[in-house]
N, C-alpha and C positions, 0 to 999 in steps of 0.2 A: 549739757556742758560738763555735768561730772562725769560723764560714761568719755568722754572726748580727753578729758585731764587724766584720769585713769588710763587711756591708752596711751595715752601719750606718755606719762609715766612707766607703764609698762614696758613699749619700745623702749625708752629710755636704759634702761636695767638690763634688755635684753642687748641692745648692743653695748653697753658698759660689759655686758659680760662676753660677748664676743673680742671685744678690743684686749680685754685683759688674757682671754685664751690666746688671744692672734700673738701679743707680744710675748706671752710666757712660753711659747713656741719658738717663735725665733730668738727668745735667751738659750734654750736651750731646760727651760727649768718646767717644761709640762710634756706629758707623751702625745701624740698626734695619730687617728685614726689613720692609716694607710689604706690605700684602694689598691683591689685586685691588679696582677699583671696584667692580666687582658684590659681591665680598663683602664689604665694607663697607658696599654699601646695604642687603645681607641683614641684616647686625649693628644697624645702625642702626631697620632693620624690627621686629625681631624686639625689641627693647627699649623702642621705642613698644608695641606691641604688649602687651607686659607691663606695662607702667606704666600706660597706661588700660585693660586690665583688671581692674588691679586697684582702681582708682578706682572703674572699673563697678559693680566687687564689691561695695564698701564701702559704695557709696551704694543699692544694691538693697538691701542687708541694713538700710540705715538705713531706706529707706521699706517696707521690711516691717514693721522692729521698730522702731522710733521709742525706745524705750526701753533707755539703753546697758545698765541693771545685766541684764537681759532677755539682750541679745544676749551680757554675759561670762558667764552663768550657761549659757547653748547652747555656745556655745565651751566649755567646761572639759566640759560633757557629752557632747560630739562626741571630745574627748581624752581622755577617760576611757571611750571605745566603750560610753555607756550610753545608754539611749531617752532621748529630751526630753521631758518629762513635759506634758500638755496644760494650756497657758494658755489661759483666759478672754480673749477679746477685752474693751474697751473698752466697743462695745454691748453685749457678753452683759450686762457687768456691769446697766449702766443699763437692759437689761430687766427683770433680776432683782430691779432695786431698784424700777423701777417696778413689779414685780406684788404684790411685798412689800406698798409701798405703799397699793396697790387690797386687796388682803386686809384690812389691816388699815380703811383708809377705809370698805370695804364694795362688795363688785362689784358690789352693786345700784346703787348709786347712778349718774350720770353721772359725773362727776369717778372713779368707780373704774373702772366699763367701760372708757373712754377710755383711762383707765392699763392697763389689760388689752390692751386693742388694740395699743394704743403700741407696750408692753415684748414683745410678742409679734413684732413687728415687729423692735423692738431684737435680739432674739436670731437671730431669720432672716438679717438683715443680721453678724449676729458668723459666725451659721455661713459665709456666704457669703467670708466673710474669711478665716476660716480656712482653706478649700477654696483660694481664692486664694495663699495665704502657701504652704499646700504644693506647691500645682502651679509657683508661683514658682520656691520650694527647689530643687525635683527635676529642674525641667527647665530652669531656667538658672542657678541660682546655682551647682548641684553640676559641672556641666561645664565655670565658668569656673573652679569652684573645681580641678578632675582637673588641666586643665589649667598653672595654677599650682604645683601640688602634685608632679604629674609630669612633665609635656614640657617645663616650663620650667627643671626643675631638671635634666635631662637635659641641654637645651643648654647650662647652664651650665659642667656639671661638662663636658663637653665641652673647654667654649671656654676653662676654666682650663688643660685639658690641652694646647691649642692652645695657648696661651700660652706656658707651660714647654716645649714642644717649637721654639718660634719662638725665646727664650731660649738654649736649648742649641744651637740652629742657629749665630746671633749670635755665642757665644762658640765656637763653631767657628772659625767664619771669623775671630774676629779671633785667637785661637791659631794659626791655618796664615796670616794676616797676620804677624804677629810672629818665627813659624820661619820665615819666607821671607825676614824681615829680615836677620834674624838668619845665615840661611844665605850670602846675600849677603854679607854684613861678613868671613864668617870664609871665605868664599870667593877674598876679594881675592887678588892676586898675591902673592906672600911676598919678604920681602928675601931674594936668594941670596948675596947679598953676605955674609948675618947671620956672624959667627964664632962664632957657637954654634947647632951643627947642632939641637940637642933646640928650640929654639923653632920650627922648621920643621915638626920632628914634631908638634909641638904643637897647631901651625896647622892642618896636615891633618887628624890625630883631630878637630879641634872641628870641620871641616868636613863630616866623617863621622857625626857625632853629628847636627850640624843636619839634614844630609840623611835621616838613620832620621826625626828628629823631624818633618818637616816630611810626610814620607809619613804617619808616625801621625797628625797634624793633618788631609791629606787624605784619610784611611779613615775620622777618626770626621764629617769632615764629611758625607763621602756619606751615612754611615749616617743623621746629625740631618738630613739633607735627606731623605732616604725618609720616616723618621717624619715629619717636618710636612708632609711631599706627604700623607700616608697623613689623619695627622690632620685637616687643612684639608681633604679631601674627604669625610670622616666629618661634620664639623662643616655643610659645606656643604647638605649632603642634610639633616641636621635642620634648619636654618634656613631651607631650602624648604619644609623642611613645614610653616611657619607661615599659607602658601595655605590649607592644607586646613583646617587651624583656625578661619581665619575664616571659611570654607565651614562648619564645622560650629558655632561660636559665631552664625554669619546665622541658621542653622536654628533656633537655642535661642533667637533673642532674637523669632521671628516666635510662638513657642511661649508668648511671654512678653506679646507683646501679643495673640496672641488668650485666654490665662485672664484677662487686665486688663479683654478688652472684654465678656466673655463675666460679671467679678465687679462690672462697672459698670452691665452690664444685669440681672441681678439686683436688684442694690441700687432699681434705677427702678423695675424692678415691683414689687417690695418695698412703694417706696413710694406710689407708684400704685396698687397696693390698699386702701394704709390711708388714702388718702386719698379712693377710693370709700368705702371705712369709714365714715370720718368727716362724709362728707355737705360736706367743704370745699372742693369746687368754684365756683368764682365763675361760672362757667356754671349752677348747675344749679337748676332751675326748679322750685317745688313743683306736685303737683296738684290743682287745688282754686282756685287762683288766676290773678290778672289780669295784665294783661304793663303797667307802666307806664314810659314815658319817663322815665328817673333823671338830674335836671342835673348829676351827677357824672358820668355814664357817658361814655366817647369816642365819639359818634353822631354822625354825619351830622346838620345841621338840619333841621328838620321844621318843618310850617306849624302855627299855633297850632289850626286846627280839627283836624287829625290828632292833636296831641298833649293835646288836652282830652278827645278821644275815648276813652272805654277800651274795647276790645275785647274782647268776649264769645270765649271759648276755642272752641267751638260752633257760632258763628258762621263767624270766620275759617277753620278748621280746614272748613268746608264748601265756602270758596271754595277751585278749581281750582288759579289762578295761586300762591294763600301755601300749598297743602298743605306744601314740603316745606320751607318755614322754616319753619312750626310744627310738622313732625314731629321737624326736627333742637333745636328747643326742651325738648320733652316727649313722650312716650308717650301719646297717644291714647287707648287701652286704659285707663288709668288713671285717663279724666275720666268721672268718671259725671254719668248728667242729673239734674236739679235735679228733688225732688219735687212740687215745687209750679212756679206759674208764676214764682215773682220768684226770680230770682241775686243770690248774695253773694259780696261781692267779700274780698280782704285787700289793703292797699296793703304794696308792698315798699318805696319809698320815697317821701321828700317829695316833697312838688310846689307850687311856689307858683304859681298862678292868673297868667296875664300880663295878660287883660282880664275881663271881666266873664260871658265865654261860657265859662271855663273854672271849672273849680274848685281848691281849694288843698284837696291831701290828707296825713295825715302818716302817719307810718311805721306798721304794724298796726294802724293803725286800721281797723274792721268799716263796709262803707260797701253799701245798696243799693242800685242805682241804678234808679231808678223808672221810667227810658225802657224799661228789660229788661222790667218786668212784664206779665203777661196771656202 
């Protein structure tokens, strides 16, 4: 109990006398130990350094989860060391309500199929996201997050200790300042003249007392200079190792853009298949039909006999020079020949006649053209 009161007393004293250095500093009425340029530029480092990772952090987690109650509902389950229970992406959902949908409309129909396809689509793309969101998690959010959690809390607690060890230096020195004053004063010459011998004694004991004092002020100095040498090179070595940290956050964030580019080419083939699906290419050429000049199309001009002309698939497809625009058109393989002598055409779009040698044709309209026949 007394070795427990004694310390505590102690502490006591020792921060009474930190608080009195900390204020007589910012009056302006005590000197303050400064630290080297280089470790201030460490200090400085190492506090950018935490500040925009933690922005990093914050806003990675925003474009994962978009959804705040989402992100407090992960946090309380990461503190409470339980599994995150699996969320439904955005598209699962909307595939799911597309196929609902189509069930109920009827998957036979088109408008159901379609939704069939869609929603099938929708949920590939969710998986793809999720796949994304974990490899995100695991390989850069968790090692800025170690990081924050542990190295940076380290150099904190550190650099408080640093602190209070610069603190107690400070009031050293101005303690063995003020005994040295002090000892001076009561140092002076004495009146020998005095007719009372006991003030002389007096004079010397107090100069005897400053001198013990002024030594004890220079033992505990040395001592609070060992320790802040000791501490400020402890400190030092962690806030150099804020290099290797960005060496190993470069690593996680190259990790982070290839599962980005790796969850965005997914999503393309994804949808570049349903879009082969769907038959919604603006390129793509039925078999069966004629190739007609469309005044809406962005074409080069053509002369009015070429564009009146409509081209037999059979034809063209025989001459040498245009094989391989009409192979990049259509599949060959897929045009069969006409059972009889005469071809029938389909028009894909209008066409209004410019003079009298062409014709004006409209949209599906069923047209044979009689120069074909025989």
């Amino acid at each position: 109990m007394d070795f427990s009161v004694k310390k505590l007393a102690s502490d006591a004293g020792v921060f009474f006398s930190r608080a009195v250095q900390f204020t007589e500093e910012k009056l302006g009425q005590a000197e303050k130990t400064e630290l080297d340029a280089h470790f201030e530029n460490l200090l400085a480092r190492a506090d950018s350094t935490k500040n925009w990772t933690e922005k990093i952090l914050r806003q990675t987690e925003v474009l994962l989860q978009p959804n705040p109650g989402a992100r407090i509902e992960e946090f309380l389950y990461e503190k409470l060391d339980k599994k995150i229970p699996v969320r439904n992406t955005n598209a699962d959902l909307l595939g799911q309500y597309m196929i609902e949908a189509a069930n109920e409309f009827g998957p036979g129909s088109p408008y159901g199929s379609t939704l069939i396809k869609v929603g099938e689509t929708q949920k590939q793309l969710g998986g793809a996201e999720r796949d994304f969101m974990h490899s995100a998690s695991v390989n850069f959010l968790t090692p800025l997050r170690n990081f924050l959690e542990g190295d940076w809390r380290t150099i904190s607690k550190e650099r408080r200790l640093l602190e209070n060890r610069r603190l107690d230096l400070d009031a050293c020195k101005a303690r063995l300042k003020k005994a040295k004053a002090a000892e001076a004063k009561a140092a002076a010459v004495p009146d020998f003249q005095e007719t009372r011998p006991r003030n002389y004694i007096l004079s010397a004991s107090a100069s005897a007392l400053w001198s013990e004092e002024v030594e004890k002020a220079e033992h505990e100095l040395r001592v609070a200079q060992t320790e802040f040498d000791r501490q400020a090179e402890v400190t030092r070595l962690l806030l150099e190792g804020i290099s290797s940290t960005h060496m190993n956050h470069l690593r996680c964030l190259k990790e982070f853009a290839e599962a980005q580019a790796t969850y965005y080419a997914q999503c393309y083939q994804y949808t570049l298949d349903l879009q082969k699906q769907l038959g919604s290419s603006n390129g793509e050429i039925f078999p069966g039909t004629f190739v007609v000049n469309s005044p809406h199309a962005s074409s080069p001009p053509v002369s009015p006999t070429s564009a009146a002309t409509i081209p037999v698939v059979s034809a063209v497809a025989g001459a040498s020079n245009n094989t391989t625009t009409v192979d990049s058109m259509l599949n060959l393989s897929d045009v069969k020949p006409p059972s009889s002598g005469t071809r029938k055409a389909r028009v894909l779009y209008d066409y209004d006649a410019a003079d009298s040698s062409e014709l004006s044709l409209l949209a599906d309209e069923k047209w044979r053209p009689q120069t074909l026949t025989g």
